[in-house]
SELO-700868 format. One record per atom (N, C-alpha, C): z, y, x. Coordinates in steps of 0.1 Angstrom, whole numbers, plus 5000, padded with zeros to 4 digits. Last residue first. Layout:
N
ZYX ...
***
This chain:
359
527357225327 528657175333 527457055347 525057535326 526057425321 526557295336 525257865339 524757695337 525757605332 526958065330 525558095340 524657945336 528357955299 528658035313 526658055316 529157765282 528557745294 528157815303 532757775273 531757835271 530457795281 535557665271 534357605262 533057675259 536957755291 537057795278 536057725272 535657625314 537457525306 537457615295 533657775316 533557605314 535157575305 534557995328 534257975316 533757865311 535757885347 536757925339 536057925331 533757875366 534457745360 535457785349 532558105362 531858035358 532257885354 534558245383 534058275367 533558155360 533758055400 534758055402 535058135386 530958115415 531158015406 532458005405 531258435414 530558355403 530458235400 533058425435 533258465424 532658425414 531058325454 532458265455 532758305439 529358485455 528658405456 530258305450 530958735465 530058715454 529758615444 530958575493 532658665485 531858625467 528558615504 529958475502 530758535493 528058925502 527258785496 528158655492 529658995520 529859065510 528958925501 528958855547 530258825542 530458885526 526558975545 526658825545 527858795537 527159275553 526159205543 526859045541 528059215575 529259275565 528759245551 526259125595 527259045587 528359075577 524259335590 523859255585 525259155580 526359535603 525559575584 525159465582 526059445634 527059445621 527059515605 523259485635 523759335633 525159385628 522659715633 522159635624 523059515623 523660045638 524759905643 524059785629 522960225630 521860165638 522560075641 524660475618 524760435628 523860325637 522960485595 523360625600 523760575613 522760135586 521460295588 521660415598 525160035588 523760005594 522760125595 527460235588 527660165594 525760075601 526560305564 527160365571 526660335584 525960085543 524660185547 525360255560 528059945543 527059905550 526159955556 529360125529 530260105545 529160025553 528160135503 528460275515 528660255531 529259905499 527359935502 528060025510 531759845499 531159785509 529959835506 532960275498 533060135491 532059985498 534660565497 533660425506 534360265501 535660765484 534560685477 534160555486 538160795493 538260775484 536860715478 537660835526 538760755516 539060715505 535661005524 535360875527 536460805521 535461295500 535861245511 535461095512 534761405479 536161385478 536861295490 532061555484 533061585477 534561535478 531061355501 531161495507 532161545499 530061125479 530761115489 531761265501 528261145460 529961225461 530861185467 526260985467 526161165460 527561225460 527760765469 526960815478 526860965476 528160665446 529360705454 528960775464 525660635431 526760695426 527760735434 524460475449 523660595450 525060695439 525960185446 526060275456 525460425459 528060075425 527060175424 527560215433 529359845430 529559895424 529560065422 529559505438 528259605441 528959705430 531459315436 531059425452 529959475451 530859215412 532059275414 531959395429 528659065402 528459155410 529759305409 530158835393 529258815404 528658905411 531658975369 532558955381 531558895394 529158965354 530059135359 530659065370 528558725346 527458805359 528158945366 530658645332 530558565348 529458705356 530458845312 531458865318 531458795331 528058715300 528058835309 529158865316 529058525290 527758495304 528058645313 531058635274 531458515283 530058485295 529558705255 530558795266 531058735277 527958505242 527358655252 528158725261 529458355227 528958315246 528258435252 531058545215 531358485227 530758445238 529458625192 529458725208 530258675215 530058505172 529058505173 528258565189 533058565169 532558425174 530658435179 532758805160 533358745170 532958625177 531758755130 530758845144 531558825158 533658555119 532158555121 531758635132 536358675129 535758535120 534558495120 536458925125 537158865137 536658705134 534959055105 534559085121 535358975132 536158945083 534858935084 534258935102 538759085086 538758945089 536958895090 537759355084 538459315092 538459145100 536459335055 535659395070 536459345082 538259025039 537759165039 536959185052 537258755022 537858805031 537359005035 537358654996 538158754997 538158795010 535058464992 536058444992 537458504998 533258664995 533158624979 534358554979 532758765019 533458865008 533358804999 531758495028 533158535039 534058645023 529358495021 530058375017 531458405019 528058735033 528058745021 529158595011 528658635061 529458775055 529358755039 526358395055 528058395062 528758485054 524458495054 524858445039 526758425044 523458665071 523958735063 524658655049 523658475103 522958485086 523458595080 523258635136 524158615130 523258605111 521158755151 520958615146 521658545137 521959005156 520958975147 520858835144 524058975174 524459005162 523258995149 522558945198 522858815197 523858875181 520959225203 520459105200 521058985194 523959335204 522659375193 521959255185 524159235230 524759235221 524559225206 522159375245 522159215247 523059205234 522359655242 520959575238 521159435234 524459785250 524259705237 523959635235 523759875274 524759755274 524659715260 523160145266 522060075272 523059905268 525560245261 524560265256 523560155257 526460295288 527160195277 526160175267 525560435307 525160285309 526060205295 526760685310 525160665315 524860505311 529460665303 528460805296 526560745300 530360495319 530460455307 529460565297 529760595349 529060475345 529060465327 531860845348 530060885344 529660725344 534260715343 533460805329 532160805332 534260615369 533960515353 533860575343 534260805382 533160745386 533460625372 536860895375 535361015374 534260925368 538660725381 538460745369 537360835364 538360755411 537960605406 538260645388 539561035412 537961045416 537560875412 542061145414 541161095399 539961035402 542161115438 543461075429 542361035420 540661355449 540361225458 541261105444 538761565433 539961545434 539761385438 536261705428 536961735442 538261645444 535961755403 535261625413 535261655420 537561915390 537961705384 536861645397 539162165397 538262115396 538261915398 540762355368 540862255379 539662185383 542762705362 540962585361 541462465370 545162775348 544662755357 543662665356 545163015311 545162925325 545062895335 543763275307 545363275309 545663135319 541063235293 542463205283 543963185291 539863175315 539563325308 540863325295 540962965324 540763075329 540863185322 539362735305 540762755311 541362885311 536462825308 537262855292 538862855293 536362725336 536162835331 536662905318 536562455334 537562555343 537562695337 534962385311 536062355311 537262465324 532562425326 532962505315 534162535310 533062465358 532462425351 532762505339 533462545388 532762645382 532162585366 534762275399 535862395394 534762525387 533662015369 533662085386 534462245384 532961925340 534261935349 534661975362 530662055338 531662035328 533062005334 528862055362 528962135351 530362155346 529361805369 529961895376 529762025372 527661635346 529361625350 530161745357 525361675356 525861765345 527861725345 525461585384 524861735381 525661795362 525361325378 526361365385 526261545384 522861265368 524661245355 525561305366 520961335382 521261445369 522361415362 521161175396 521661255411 521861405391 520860895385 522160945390 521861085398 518561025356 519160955374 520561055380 518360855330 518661005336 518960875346 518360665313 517060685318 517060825325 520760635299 520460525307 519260595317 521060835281 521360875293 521160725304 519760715253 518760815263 519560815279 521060535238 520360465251 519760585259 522060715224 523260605234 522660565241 519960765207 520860875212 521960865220 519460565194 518060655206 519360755216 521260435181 520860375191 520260455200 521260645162 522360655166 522260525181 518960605148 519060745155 520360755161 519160375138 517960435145 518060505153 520760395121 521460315131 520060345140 520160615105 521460615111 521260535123 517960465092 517560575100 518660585109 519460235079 518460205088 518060325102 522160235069 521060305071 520260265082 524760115072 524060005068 522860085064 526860015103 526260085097 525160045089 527959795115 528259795106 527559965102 526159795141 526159665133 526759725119 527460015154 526260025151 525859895140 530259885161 529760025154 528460055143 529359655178 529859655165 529759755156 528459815199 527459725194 528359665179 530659945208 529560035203 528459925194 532259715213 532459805207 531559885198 530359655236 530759565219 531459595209 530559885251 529259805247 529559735233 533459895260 532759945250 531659895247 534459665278 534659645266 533659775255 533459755305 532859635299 533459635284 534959965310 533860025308 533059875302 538059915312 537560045308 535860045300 537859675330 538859685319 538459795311 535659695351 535959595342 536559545326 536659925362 535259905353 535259775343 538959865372 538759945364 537859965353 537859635389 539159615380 539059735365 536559765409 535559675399 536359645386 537959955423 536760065413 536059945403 539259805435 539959895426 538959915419 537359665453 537959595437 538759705429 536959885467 535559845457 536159735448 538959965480 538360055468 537659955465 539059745497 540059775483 539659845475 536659755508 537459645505 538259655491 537459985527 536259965516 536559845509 539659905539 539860015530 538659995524 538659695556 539359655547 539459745538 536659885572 536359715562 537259685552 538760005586 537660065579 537259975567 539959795602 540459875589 539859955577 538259535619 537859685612 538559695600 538659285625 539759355629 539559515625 536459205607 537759145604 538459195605 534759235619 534459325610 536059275605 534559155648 534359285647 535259355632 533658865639 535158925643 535559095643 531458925632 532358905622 533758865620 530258925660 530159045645 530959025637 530758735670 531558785675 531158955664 529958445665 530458545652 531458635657 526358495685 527358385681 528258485665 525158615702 526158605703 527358555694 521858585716 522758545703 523758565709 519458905723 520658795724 521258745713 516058955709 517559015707 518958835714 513858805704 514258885717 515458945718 513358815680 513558665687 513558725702 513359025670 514858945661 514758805674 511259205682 512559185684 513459125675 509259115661 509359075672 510559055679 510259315642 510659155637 509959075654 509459555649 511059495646 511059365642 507359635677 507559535663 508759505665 507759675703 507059765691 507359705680 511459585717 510059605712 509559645705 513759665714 513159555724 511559505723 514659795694 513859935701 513559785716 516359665676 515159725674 513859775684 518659475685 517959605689 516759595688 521459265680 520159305679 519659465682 522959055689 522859145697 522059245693 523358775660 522258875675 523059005679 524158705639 524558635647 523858665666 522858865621 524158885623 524758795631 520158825624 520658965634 522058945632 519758635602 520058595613 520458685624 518858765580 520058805582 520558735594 516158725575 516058875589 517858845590 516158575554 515758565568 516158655579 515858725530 517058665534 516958625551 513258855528 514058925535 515558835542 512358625513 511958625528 512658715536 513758675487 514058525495 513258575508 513058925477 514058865476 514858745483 510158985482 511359055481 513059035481 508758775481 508558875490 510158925494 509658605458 510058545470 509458625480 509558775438 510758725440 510858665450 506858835434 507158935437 508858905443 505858535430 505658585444 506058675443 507058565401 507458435408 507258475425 505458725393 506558765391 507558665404 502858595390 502958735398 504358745401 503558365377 502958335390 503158465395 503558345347 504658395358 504558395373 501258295342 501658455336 503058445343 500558045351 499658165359 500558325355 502057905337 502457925348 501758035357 501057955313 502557965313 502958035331 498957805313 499157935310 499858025314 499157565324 498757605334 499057785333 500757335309 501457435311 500657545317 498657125310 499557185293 500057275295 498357115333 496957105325 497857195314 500857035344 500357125345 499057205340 501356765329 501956885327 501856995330 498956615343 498956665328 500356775321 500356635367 498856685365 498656695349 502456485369 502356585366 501156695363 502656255337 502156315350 502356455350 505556265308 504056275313 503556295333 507356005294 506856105309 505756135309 507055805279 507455955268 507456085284 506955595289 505655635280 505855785274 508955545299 507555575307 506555665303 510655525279 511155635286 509555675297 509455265271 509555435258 509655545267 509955115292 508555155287 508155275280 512655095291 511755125302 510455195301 512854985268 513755145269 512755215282 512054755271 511154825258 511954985264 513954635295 512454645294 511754805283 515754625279 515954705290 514554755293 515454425261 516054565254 515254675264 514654165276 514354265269 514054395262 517254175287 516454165292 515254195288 518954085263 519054235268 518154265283 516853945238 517553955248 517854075255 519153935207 517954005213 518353975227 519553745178 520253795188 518753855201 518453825141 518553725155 518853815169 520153765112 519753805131 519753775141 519853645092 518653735088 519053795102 519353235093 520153385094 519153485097 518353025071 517453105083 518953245081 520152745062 519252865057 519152915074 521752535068 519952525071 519652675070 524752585069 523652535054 522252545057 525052745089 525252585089 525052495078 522252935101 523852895097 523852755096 519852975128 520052895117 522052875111 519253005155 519353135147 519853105128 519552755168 520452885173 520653025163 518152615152 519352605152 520152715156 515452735138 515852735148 517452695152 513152555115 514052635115 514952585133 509552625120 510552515123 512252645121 508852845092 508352785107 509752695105 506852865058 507952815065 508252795076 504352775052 504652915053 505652905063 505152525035 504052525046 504352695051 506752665019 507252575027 506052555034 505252795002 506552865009 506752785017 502952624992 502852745001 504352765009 504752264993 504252394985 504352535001 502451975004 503752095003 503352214993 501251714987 501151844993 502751934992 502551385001 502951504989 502551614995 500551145007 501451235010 501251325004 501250755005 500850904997 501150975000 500350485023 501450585018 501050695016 499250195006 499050325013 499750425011 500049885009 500050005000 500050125009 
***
């Protein structure tokens, strides 16, 4: 007798061998199956390959981009990075006059090693510039970085268009006066022939003159920075208040909060990381603290009270021709800088801010 075979049905012809390893313990097919991680590793390999482009096609895609920064990009490394070079004189004897060409002489000038930067160590001179120029950064710091946000709040809550128009043109104009015209009208107004001496005077008083005076002279120089440059200081501020929704404030007064709590709750928060980048870039150029400003009124109140490390560099390098010691007073002023900002920049990491660069 011939043995009969039963057609299967579709699902079952359909059906593959069931796999024990992937199979429970009633036959059925479990719905996972375990992956190899040899595998895994592989497919991540591939996505991550496949999601890199060459660089030839990145620069195909980018070439725009890169030609429109290409001017700016060589105006930075003329100016900026080839000069750094020449700072080797602070480890030279250097003299100009060893030959027709001053960059001839950098490789004909003796090395002497950091006997410049011993120089500048045992120079008191150094140190008094030194201190003025944190006194005068402390001051600025406290006095003249907080109005900006101030003024940039001001202006935020005005709600005329033309107002805030004409109340921006009118903060930003002394930005675009030169120091030798903010120090000119200052001495108008507070110099001993100013207005102020004068209206004294003629009413019985004694006049005084404010920019002759060695005492007041680090509070002169932060009125005229805050009269010439606060204005201007908005802009960044401004900016990062515009991005702020309007449904916030408008969400903030429906559940009672008032202008007060509105500002410390929303627009606050909104200017942290701005104050916080800026605040790392103020304290990175803590030793630079206007040299064409202290320079112009220098004669007026004396060295003691304006010389600050440009002054002491220009001094010292230009008027005196002592390159190699300008170049390491330079250097040393750079480290210091250079120290501060990343040193800001960790603090503003432990506040939860990312600062210049992130972590």
């Amino acid at each position: 007798m011939s043995h009969s075979t039963v057609p299967r049905s579709r699902a079952e012809a359909k059906t593959p061998a069931e796999d024990p390893a992937t199979s429970d313990g009633a036959g059925r097919r479990s719905r996972f199956r375990p992956r190899s991680r040899s595998g895994s590793r592989s497919r991540s390999r591939e996505d991550k390959h496949r999601g890199k482009l060459s660089l030839r096609l990145r620069f195909k895609r980018d070439r725009t981009l890169i030609l429109m920064t290409l001017p700016a990009v060589l105006l930075i490394l003329v100016f900026n990075y080839v000069p750094i070079l020449g700072n080797v004189v602070a480890f030279q004897d250097y003299d100009p006059y060893l030959s027709e060409n001053g960059f001839v002489a950098i490789f004909q000038s003796p090395w002497i090693g950091f006997e410049q930067f011993e120089r500048i160590f045992a120079d008191s001179a150094f140190w008094h510039a030194v201190q003025n120029t944190f006194v005068l950064f402390f001051l600025q710091l406290i006095l003249f970085f907080p109005i900006p946000i101030l003024l940039a709040l001001l202006i935020n809550s005005v709600v005329r268009p033309r107002v805030r128009a004409l109340a921006q043109a009118i903060m930003y104009l002394p930005h675009f006066f030169s120091w030798v015209l903010v120090v000119t009208v200052f001495m108008q107004i507070f110099g001993g022939a100013g207005i102020i001496a004068q209206t004294l005077r003629q009413h019985g008083y004694e006049g005084f003159d404010l920019m002759t005076n060695p005492e007041t002279f680090k509070y002169l120089v932060t009125l005229e920075m805050v009269w010439k440059d606060a204005g201007w200081g908005i802009i960044v501020f401004l900016a990062a208040l515009s991005s702020v929704s309007n449904d916030l404030y408008e969400a903030a007064a429906m559940d009672g909060a008032g202008r007060w709590r509105r500002m410390w709750h929303i627009t606050l928060p909104a200017l942290r990381p701005v104050i916080a980048l800026l605040l790392v870039l103020r304290v990175g150029d803590a030793l630079t603290v206007g040299f064409e400003q202290l320079l112009l009124q220098r004669q007026a109140v004396g060295v003691a009270a304006s010389d600050v490390l440009d002054t002491y560099v220009w001094w010292n390098g230009i008027r005196n021709q002592d390159f190699s010691y300008a170049a390491a007073a330079g250097l040393v002023k750079g480290f210091v800088g250079l120290a501060l900002v990343l040193t800001a920049n960790k603090v503003a990491h432990l506040m939860g801010e990312q600062g210049v660069y992130k972590k």
